[in-house]
C-alpha positions as CSV (number, residue, x, y, z in Angstrom):
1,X,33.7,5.4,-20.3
2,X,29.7,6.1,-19.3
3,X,30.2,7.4,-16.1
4,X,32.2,10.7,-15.0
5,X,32.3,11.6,-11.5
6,X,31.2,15.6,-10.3
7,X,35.1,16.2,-9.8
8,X,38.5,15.5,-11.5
9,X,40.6,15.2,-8.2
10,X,43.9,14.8,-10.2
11,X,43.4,18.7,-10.9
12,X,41.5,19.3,-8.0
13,X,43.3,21.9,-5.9
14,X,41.6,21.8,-2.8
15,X,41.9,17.8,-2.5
16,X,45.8,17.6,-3.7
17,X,46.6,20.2,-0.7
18,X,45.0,18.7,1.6
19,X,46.6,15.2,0.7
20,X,50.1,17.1,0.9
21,X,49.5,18.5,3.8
22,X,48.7,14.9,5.8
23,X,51.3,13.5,4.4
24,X,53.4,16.6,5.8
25,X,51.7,14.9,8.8
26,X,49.4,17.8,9.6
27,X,46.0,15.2,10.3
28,X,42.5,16.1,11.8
29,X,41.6,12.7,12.9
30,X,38.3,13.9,12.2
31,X,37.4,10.1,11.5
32,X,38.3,9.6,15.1
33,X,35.4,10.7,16.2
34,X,32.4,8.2,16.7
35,X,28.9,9.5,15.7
36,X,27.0,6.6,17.8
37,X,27.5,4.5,20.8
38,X,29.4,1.2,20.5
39,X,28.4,-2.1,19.7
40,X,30.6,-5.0,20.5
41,X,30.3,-8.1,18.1
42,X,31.3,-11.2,19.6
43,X,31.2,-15.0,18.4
44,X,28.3,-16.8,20.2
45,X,30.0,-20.2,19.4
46,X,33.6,-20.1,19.1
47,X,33.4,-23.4,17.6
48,X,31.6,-21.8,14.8
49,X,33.7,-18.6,14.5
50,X,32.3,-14.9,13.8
51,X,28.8,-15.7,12.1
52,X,26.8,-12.9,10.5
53,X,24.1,-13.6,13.5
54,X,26.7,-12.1,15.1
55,X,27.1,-9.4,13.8
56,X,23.0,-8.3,14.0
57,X,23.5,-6.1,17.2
58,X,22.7,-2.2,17.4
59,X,22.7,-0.4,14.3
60,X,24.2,-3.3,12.2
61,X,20.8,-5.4,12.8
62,X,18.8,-5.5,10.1
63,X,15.7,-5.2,12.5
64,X,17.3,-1.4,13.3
65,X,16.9,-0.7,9.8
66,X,13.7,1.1,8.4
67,X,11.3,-1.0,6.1
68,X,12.4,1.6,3.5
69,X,16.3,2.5,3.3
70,X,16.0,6.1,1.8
71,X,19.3,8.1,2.5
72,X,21.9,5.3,0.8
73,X,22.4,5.2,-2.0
74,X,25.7,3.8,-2.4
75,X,27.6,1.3,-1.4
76,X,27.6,1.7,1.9
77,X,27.7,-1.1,4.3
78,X,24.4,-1.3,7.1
79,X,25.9,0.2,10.0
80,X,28.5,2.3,8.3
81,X,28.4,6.3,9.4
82,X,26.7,8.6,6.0
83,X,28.6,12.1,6.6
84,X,25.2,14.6,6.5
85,X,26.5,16.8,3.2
86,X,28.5,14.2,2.0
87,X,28.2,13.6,-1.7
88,X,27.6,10.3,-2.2
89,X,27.4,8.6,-5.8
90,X,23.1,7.4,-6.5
91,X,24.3,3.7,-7.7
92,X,20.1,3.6,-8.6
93,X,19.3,1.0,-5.8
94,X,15.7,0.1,-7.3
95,X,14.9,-2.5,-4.5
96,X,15.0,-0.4,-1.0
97,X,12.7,-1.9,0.7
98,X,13.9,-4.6,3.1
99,X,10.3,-6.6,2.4
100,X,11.8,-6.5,-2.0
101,X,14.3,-9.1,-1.0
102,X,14.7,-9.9,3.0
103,X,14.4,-13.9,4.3
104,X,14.1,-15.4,7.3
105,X,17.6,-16.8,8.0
106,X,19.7,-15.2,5.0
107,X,22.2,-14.9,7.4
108,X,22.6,-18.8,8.1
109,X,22.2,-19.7,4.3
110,X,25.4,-17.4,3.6
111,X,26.9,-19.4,6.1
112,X,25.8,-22.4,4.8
113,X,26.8,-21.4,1.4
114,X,29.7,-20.9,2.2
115,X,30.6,-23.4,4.3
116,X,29.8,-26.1,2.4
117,X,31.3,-25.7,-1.3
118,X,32.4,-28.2,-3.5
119,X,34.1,-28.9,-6.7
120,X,33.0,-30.2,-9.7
121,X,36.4,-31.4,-11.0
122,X,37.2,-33.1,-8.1
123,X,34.1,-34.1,-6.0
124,X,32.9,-36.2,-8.2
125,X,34.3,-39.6,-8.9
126,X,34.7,-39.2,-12.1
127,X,37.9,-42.2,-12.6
128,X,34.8,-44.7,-11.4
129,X,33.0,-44.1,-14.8
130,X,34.8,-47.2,-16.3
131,X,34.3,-49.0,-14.2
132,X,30.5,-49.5,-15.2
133,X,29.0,-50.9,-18.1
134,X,25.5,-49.0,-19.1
135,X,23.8,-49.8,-21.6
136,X,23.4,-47.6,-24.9
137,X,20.0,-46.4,-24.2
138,X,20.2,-45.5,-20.8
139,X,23.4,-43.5,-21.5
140,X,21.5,-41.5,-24.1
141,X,18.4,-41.2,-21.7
142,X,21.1,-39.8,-19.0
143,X,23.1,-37.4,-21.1
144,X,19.4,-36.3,-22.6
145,X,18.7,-35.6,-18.9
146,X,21.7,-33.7,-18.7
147,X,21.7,-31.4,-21.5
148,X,18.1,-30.3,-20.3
149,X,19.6,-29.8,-16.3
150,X,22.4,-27.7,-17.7
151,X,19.7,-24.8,-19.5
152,X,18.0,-24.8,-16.0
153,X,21.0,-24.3,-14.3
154,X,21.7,-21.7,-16.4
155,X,18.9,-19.6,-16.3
156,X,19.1,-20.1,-12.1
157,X,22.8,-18.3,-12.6
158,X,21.2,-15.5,-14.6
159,X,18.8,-14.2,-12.5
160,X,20.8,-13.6,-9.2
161,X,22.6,-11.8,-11.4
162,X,20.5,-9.8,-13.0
163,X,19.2,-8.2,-9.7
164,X,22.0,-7.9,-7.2
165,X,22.9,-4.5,-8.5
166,X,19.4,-3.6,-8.1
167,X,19.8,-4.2,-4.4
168,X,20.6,-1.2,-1.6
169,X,23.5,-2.4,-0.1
170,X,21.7,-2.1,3.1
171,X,20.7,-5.5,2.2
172,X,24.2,-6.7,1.8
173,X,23.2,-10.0,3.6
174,X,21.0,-11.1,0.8
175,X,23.3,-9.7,-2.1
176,X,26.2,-12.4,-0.8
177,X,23.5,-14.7,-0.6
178,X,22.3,-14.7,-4.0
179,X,26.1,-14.5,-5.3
180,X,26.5,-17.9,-3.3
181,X,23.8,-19.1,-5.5
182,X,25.0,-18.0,-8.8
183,X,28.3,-19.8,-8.1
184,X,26.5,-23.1,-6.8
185,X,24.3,-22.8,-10.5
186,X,27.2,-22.1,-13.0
187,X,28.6,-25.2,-10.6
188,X,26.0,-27.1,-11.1
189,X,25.8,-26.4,-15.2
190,X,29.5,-27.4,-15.3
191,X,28.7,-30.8,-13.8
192,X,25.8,-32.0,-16.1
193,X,27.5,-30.8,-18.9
194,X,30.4,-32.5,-17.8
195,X,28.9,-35.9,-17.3
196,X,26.7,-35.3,-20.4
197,X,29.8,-35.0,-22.8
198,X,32.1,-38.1,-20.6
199,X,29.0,-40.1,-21.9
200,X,26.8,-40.0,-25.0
201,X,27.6,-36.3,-25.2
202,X,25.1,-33.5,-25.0
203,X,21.6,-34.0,-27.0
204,X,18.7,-32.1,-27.6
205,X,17.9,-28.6,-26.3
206,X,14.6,-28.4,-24.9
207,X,12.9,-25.1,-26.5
208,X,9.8,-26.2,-24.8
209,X,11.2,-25.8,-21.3
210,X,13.5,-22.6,-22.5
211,X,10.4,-20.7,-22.9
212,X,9.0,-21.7,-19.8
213,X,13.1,-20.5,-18.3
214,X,12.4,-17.1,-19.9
215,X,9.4,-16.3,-17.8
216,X,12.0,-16.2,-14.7
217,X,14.4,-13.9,-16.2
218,X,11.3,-11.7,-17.2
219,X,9.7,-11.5,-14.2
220,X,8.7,-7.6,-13.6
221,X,10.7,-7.8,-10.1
222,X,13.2,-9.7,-7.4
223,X,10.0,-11.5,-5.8
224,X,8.1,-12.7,-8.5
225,X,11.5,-13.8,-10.0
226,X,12.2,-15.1,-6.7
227,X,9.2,-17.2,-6.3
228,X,9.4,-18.4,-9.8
229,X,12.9,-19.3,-9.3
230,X,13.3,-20.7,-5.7
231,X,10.0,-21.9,-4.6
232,X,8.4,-23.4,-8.2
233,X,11.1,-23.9,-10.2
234,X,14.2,-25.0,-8.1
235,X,11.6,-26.6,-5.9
236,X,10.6,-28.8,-8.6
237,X,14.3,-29.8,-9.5
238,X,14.7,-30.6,-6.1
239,X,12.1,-33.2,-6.2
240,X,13.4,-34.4,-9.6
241,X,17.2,-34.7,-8.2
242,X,16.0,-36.8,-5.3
243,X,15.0,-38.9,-8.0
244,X,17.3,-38.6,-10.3
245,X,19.8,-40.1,-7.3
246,X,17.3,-42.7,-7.7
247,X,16.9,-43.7,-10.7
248,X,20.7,-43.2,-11.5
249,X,22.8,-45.6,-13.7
250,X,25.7,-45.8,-11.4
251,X,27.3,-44.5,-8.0
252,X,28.9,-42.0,-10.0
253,X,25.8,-40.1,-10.9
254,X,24.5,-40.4,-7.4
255,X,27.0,-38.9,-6.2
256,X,26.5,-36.1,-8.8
257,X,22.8,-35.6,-7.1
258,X,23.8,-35.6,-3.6
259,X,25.9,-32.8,-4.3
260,X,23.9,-30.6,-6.4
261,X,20.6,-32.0,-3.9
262,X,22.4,-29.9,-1.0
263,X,23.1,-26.2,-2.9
264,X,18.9,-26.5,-4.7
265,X,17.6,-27.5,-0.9
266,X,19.6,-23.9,0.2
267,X,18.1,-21.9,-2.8
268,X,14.6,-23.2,-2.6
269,X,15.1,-22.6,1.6
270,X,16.0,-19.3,1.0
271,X,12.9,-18.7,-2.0
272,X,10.6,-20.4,0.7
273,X,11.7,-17.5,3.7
274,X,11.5,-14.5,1.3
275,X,7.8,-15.0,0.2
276,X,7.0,-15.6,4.1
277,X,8.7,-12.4,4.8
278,X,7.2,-10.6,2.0
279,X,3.6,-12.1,3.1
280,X,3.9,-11.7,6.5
281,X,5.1,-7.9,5.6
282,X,3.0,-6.8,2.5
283,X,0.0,-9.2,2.8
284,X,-1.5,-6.2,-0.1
285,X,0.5,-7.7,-2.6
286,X,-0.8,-11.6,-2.6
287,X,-3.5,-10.7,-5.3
288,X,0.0,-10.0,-7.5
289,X,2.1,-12.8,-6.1
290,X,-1.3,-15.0,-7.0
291,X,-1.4,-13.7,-10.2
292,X,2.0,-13.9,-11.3
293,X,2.0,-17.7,-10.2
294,X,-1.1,-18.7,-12.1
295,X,1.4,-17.6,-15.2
296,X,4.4,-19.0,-14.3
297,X,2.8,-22.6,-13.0
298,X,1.5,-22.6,-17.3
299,X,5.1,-21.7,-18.1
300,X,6.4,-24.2,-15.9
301,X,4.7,-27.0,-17.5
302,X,6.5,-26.3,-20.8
303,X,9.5,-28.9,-18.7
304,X,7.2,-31.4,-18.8
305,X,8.3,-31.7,-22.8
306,X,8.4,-34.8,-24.6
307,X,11.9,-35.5,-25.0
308,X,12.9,-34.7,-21.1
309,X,9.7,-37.1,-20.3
310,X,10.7,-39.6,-22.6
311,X,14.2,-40.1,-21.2
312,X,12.9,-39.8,-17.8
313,X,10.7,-42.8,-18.4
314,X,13.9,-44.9,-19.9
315,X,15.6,-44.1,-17.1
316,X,12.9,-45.2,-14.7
317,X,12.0,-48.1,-16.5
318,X,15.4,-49.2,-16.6
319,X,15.7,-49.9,-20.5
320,X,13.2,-49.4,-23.4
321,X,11.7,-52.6,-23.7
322,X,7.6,-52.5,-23.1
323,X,7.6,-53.9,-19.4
324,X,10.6,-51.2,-18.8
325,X,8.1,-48.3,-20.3
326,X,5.0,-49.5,-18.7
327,X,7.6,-49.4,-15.1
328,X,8.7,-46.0,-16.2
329,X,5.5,-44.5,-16.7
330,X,4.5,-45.5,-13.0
331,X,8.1,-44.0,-11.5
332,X,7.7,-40.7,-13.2
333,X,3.8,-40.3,-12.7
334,X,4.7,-41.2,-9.3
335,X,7.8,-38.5,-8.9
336,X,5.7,-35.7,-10.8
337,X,2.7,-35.7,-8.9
338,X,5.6,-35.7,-6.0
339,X,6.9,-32.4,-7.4
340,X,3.4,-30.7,-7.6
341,X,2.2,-32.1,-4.2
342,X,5.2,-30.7,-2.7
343,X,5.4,-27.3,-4.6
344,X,1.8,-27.0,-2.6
345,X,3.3,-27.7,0.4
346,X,5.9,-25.0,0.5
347,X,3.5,-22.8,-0.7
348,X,1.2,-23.3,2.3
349,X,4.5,-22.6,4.4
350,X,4.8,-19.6,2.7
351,X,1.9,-18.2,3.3
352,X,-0.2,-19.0,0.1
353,X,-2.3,-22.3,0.8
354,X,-5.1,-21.0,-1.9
355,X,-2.5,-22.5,-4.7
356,X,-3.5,-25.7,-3.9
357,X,-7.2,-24.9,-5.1
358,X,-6.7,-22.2,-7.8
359,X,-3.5,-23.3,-9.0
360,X,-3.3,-24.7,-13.2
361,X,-1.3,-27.3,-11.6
362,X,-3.9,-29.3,-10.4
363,X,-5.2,-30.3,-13.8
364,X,-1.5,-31.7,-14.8
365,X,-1.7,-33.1,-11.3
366,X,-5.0,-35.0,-12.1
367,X,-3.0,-36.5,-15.3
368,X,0.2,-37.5,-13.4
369,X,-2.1,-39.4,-10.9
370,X,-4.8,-41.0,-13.8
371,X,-1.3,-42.0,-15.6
372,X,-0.2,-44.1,-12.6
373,X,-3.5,-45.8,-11.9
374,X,-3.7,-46.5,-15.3
């Protein structure tokens, strides 16, 4: 064991007298009496049931709550009393400041989240496979597809995990949040390695687009890990499982997207609201942000590997005869300049248009758009 506490209350003296003497029903009700006025939290809709919008009235509201939580350090709830003297355990909260990890609307993504969870074993129609005959090489495409969705996926359940325990628990809103997410990506990794190894199996690794997954984990905080994650990344495998429903062999696999489409649209929501907050709260740190994401937009393009672009292609085109290339080439051109046109466009949302002038993505958007018109 690495931690021992400041007191050994099985031998404490003090502690195992007092204990005896409540339950000799001598009590102080001390507890009894309230430090602050009273809130009452309500439902707003009953249809809806107790929301945590509700909950964000007097002390409990995030907005009551300094920009820079200093005296917990616990685990504390927001809103919970902190008894002056008390000795509370220093967890080492690294990320106290509400602008480190606060979104607009965190509180209605949990809700989402959490409202609308699905299952992987069951959710998909898996008994319709056989019912569909596709052919060799656009099973192999799929699976190829597949293997290379379930290392993203992965690396999107890493990193809410790496920071939670970084957060004050002040910011407990954002905490169940991001452990919605990491259950929606280790979700999300069981289903395409599912459907990869009910088909041709899973294939190739990419350790092209691994590196460029590595520069997430090793971002130097939450919001540059955040950005990385939620707005470029999982922004950009939004836009590739809209058209990945597309271009999908059989109902089955649409299906698959749908579901997935509806957990990335939260996360990259969710990305999109933090970087506005932190923008709108700490404009001083753009020249970092900016920085940062002239890196990570070089990392990213390391997905853009031959083997993940080649079965992309096949499944666009339909097949891998030459008129079936020369259509795939057009559909993913087409769908990658989509991914960078749209990355811009949450960006600008966000609060950074200047990415759509300074950004290394315009040179790979310049050959996405020169591939389709030629």
């Amino acid at each position: 064991m690495s931690y021992y506490g400041t007191n050994d209350f099985s031998y404490n003296s003090d502690f195992n007298l007092r204990i005896r003497d409540i339950k000799k029903g001598n009590l102080d009700f001390g507890w009894l009496d309230r430090a602050r006025e009273e809130v009452k939290v309500r439902r707003a809709d009953p249809r809806r049931g107790l929301t945590l919008e509700d909950c964000e009235v007097g002390v409990n509201a995030i907005d009551n709550t300094p920009e820079v939580v200093r005296e917990n350090r616990g685990v504390a709830p927001r809103g919970a009393i902190l008894l002056e003297g008390a000795e509370q355990p220093d967890l080492g909260p690294s990320l106290n400041k509400k602008s480190d990890v606060w979104a607009y609307r965190v509180q209605s993504y949990w809700e989402e989240a959490m409202s609308r969870q699905w299952n992987a074993t069951t959710d998909v129609p898996w008994g319709d496979m056989d019912k569909y005959e596709i052919p060799e090489d656009i099973e192999v495409a799929f699976c190829q597809l597949c293997t290379l969705l379930s290392e993203v996926e992965m690396i999107a359940t890493d990193l809410p995990a790496k920071w939670s325990h970084h957060m004050n628990s002040y910011f407990q809103d954002v905490k169940n949040f991001i452990a919605t997410q990491a259950i929606d990506e280790a979700r999300h990794a069981e289903v395409f390695r599912k459907r990869a190894l009910a088909g041709a199996g899973l294939l190739r690794a990419s350790v092209r687009g691994e590196h460029a997954l590595k520069g997430i984990l090793e971002a130097d905080s939450y919001s540059e890990g955040s950005v990385f994650l939620h707005v470029l990344g999982e922004g950009f495998i939004l836009t590739l499982f809209r058209s990945s429903e597309y271009i999908s062999p059989t109902p089955v696999e649409q299906r698959m997207f749908q579901l997935v489409m509806q957990d990335e649209a939260r996360h990259v929501s969710y990305g999109l609201q933090h970087l506005k907050y932190l923008m709108d709260n700490c404009p001083e740190v753009r020249p970092q942000i900016n920085g940062f994401l002239d890196e990570a937009e070089r990392h990213l393009s390391g997905l853009f590997n031959p083997d993940q672009l080649e079965s992309m292609i096949v499944l666009g085109g339909k097949g891998t005869t030459p008129d079936c290339i020369r259509t795939g080439i057009q559909t993913v051109g087409a769908f990658q300049g989509k991914q960078i046109e749209e990355y811009f466009h949450r960006a600008e949302r966000a609060g950074l248009p200047e990415r759509r002038t300074r950004s290394p993505l315009l040179e790979l958007q310049k050959r996405m758009i020169a591939g389709i018109m030629g």
